[in-house]
N, C-alpha and C positions, 0 to 999 in steps of 0.2 A: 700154596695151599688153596683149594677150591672148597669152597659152601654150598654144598645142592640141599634143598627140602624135595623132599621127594613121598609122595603116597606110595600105600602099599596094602596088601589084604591081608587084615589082620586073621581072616576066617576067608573059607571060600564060599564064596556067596552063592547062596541057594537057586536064583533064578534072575533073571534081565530084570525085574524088576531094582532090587537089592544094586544090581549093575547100574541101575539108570541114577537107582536116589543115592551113590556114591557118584556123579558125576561123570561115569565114565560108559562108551557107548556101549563097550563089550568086554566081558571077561578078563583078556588079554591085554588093555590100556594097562593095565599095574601086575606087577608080580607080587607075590609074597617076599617077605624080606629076607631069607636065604637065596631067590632067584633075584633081588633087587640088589644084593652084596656082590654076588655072582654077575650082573648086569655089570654092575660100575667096574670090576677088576678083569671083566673082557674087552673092558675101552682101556686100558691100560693104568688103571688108579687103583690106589690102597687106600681103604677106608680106616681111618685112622683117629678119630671119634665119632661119635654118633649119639645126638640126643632125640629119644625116642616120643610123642603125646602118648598118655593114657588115657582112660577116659575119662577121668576126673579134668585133665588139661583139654582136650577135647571139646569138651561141656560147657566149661568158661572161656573158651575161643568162641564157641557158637553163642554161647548166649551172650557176649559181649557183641557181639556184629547182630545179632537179634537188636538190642540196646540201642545199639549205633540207628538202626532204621526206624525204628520206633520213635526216637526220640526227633530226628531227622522227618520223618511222615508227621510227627505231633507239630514242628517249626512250621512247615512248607504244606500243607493240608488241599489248596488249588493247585498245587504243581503235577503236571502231567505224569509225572513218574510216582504218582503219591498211591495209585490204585494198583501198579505195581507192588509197591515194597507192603502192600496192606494184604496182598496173593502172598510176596514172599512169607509173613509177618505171619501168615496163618498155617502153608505147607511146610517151610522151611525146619518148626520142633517135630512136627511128626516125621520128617523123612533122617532130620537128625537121631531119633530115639529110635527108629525104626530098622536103619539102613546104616548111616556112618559110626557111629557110636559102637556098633559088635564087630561090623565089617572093616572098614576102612581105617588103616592106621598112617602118621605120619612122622615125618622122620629127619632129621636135618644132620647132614655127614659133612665129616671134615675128610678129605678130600687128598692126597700126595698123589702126585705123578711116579709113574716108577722108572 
């Protein structure tokens, strides 16, 4: 048995933007998840569970890693990487609520060889 997480569109996003604040450069990086089912069983595998985020799980992944940096930027305040995570710390909810939260879904599959 194999464990892939794997994104996928949960909606088709409207424009490159949408594309970019989901992380990916162009449309095409992620399938929707009847072409990401369809992906995995043209490599010869049977998806055989699959646990899907919503946006409620979504939300408290982001804002736990939100958390993570904040709290981390509040420890280390001179540290080079601290004006960084204080960009991320300000872009990072709006591209969340904006962009990944309607568009991008993820997905973690249990995996048989056939």
């Amino acid at each position: 048995m194999l464990l892939v997480g794997e994104p996928y569109w949960r909606r088709e996003p409207p424009d490159q933007e949408t594309v970019a604040g989901c992380h990916a450069a162009v449309r095409d990086d992620f399938d929707d998840l009847p072409g990401l089912v369809r992906r995995v069983q043209a490599h010869g595998w049977d998806v055989v569970e699959m646990v899907l985020a919503d946006q409620d799980s979504w939300d408290r992944y982001a804002a736990a890693h939100w958390l993570t940096l904040r709290r981390w930027r509040d420890a280390h305040p001179d540290d080079d990487l601290a004006e960084r995570f204080r960009q991320e710390l300000t872009e990072d909810p709006v591209r969340h609520v904006r962009h990944r939260r309607e568009y991008l879904g993820w997905g973690v599959f249990a995996l048989l060889r056939r």
